[in-house]
C-alpha positions as CSV (number, residue, x, y, z in Angstrom):
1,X,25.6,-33.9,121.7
2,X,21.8,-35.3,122.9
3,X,19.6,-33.2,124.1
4,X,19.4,-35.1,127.7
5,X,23.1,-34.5,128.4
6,X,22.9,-31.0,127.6
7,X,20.4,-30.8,129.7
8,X,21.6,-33.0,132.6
9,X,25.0,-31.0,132.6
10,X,22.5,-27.7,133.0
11,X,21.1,-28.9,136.0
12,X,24.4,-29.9,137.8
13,X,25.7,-26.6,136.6
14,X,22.5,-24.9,138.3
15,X,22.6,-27.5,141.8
16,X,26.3,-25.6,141.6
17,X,24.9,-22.0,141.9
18,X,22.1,-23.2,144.4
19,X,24.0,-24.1,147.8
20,X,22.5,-24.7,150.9
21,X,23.7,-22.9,153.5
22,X,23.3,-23.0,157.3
23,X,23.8,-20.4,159.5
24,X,25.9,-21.8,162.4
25,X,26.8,-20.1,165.7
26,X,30.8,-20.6,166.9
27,X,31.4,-20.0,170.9
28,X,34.7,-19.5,172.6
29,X,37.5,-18.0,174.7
30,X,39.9,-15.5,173.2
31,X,43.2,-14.5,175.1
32,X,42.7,-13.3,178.4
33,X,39.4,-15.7,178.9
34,X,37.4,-12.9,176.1
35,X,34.3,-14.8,175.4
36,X,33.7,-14.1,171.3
37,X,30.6,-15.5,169.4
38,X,31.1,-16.2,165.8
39,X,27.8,-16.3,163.4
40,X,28.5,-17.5,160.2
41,X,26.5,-18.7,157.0
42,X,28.3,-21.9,155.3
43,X,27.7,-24.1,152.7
44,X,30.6,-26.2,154.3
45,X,30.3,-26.4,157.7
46,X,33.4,-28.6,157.9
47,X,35.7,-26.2,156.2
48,X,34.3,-23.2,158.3
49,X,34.6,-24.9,161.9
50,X,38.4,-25.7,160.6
51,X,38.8,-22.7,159.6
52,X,37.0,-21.4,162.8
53,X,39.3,-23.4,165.0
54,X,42.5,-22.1,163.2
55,X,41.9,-18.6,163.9
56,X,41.3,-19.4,167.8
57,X,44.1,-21.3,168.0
58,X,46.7,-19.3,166.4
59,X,45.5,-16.1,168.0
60,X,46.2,-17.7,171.6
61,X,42.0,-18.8,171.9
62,X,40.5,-21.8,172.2
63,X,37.1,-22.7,170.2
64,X,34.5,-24.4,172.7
65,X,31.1,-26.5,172.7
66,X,27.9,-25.5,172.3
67,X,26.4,-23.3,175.1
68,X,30.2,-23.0,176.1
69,X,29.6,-18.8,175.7
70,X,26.5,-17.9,174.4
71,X,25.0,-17.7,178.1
72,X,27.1,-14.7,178.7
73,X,25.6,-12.8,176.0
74,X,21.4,-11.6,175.4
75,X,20.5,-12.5,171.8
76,X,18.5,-9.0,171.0
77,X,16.8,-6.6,168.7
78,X,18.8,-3.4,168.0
79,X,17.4,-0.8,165.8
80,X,19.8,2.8,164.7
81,X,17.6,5.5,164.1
82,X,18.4,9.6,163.5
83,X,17.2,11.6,165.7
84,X,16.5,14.3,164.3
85,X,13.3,16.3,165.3
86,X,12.5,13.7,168.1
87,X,12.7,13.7,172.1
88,X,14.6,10.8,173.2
89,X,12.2,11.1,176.2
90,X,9.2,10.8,174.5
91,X,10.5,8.3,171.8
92,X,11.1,6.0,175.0
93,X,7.4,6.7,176.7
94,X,6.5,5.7,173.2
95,X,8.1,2.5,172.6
96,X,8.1,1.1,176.0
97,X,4.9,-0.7,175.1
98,X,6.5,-2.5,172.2
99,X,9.1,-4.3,174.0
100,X,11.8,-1.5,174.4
101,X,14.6,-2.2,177.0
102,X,17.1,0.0,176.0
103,X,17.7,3.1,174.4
104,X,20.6,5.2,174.3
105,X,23.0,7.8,172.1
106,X,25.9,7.0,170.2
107,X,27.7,7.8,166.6
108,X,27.1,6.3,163.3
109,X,30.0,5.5,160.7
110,X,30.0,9.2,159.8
111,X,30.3,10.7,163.6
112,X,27.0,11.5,163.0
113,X,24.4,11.3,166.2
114,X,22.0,7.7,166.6
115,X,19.8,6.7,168.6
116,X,19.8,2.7,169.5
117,X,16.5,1.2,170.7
118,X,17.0,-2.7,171.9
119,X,14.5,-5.4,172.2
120,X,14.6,-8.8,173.2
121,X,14.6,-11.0,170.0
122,X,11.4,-12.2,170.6
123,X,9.9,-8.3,170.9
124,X,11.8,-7.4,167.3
125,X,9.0,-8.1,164.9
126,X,6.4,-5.8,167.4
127,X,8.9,-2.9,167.4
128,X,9.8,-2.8,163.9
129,X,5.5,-2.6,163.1
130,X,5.5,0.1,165.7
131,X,8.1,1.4,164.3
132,X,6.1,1.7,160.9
133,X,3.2,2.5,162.5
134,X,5.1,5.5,163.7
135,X,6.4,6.8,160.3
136,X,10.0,6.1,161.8
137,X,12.5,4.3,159.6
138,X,15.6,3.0,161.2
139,X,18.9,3.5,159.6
140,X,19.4,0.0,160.4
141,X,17.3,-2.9,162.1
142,X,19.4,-6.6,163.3
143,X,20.4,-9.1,166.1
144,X,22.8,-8.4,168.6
145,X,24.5,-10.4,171.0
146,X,25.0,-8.0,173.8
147,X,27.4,-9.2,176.7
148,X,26.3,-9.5,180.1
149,X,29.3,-8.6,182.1
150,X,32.5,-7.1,180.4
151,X,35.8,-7.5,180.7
152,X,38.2,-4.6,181.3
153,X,41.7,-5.0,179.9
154,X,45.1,-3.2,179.6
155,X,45.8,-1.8,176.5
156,X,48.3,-4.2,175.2
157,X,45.9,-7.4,175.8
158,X,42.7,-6.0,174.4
159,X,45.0,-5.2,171.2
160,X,45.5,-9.4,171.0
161,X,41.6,-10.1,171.4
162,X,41.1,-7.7,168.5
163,X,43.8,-9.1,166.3
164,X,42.0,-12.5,167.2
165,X,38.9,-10.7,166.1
166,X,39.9,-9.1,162.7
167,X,41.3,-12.3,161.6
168,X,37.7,-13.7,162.4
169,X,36.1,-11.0,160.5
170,X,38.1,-11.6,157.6
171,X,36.9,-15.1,156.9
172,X,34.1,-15.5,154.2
173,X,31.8,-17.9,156.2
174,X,31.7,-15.1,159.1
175,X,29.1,-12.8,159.3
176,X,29.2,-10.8,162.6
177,X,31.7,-11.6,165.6
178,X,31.1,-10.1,169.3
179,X,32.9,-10.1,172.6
180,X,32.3,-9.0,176.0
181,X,35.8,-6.4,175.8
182,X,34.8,-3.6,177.8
């Protein structure tokens, strides 16, 4: 075989490995009027909003346009941290200066205790250098989309949004789904 087909079929073989892939942001209405935002990262953004539009459909949604959803949520900064050996109190006297909006308790994936600092998106680079600054490092550090108003609902409907949401999750192209379910 000649050398330049050898290496030709290298290269496409390579150009294979190497896709290009977007990150793309999916808005819509689950059952019960849920509004869900879908991030995903795709190298076929065809096949994902398909695939996208499936799930919503068959778990009694609808997908929308862009801009459809995404006012109802902020686009922040959320950063876990333990707490151990630190005041809450003074943590948030700290911080404040470096964009801190929020801070509050909750559990990690263990039951153990976190704290959760948010930012706006714009304020996330200044916290995390504060952050370092500080000697603190998080447990974890990303984007949220964090609803404005919530939705309260029985039991037996919240259980359809979620079912709507797992099959979401479970597609490859998605990378982090979020509602505004109380």
């Amino acid at each position: 075989m000649p050398k330049d087909r050898v290496e030709a079929a290298v290269k496409r073989a390579m150009g294979k490995e190497m896709a290009n892939y977007e990150e793309l942001l999916y808005e819509g209405y689950g059952p019960h009027g849920v509004a869900i935002l879908v991030e995903t990262a795709t190298d076929n953004p065809t096949r994902t909003v398909a695939n996208i539009r499936a799930h919503f459909n068959k778990g009694n949604g609808n997908l929308g346009n862009s801009g459809s959803v995404s006012f109802q949520f902020r686009k922040m900064g959320t950063f876990k941290l333990k707490p151990e050996g630190r005041s809450p109190d003074e943590l948030e006297l700290e911080l404040i200066d470096f964009g801190l909006e929020e801070m509050g308790e909750s559990t990690g994936e263990n039951n153990e205790p976190v704290l959760v600092l948010r930012t706006a998106f714009n304020d996330f680079g200044i916290m995390q250098k504060a952050l370092e600054e500080k000697n603190i490092i998080p447990i974890s550090a990303e984007s949220e989309w964090i609803p404005i108003n919530t939705v309260d609902l029985p039991e037996s409907q919240a259980q359809e949004v979620l079912k709507l949401v797992d099959k979401l999750e479970e597609d490859e192209d998605v990378q982090k789904v979020f509602n505004n379910l109380l």
